[in-house]
C-alpha positions as CSV (number, residue, x, y, z in Angstrom):
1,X,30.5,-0.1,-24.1
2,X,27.1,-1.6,-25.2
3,X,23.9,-0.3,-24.8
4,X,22.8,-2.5,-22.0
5,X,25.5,-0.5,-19.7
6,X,23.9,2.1,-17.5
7,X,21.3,2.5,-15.2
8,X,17.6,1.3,-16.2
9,X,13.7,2.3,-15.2
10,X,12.0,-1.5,-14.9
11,X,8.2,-1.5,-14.2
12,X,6.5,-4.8,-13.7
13,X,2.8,-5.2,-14.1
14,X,0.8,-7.8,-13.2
15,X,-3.4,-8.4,-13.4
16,X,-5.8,-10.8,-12.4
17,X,-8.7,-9.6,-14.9
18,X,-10.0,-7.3,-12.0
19,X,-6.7,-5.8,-10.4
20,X,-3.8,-4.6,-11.9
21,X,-0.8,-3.4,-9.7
22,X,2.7,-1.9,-11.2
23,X,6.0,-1.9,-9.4
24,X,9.0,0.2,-11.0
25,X,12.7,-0.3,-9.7
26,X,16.1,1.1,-11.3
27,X,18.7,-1.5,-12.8
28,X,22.6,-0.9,-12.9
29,X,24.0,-2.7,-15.4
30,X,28.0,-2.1,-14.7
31,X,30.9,-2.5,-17.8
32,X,32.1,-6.0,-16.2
33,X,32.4,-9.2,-16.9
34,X,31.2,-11.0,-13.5
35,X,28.7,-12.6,-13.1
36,X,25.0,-10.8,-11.7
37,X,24.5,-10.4,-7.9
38,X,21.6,-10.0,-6.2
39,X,22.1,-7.0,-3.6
40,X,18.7,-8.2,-1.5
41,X,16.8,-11.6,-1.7
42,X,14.2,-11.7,-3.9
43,X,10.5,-12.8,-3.2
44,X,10.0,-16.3,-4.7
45,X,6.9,-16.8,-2.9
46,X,4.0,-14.5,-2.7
47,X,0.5,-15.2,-1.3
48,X,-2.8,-13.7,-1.4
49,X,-3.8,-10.6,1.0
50,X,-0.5,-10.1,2.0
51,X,1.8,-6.8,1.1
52,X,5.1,-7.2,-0.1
């Protein structure tokens, strides 16, 4: 078993030279060989003023 298998603390960060906001999630890397799944759609579009 390598050492990506487990489960893993991800923080993104992200700044605009006068805010800077931080999201953390967990990632569960299972001992499989299939392919990775996305378990809810990610946001590929964000805009301005709005709350995600």
């Amino acid at each position: 078993m390598g050492s990506e298998v487990g489960t893993h603390d991800v923080i993104v960060a992200v700044g605009d030279g006068e805010f800077n906001v931080q999201r953390s999630f967990l990632l569960r890397v299972l001992n499989v060989n299939d392919p990775p799944v996305f378990v809810e759609d990610p946001i590929v579009v964000v805009r301005e003023d709005e709350l995600h």
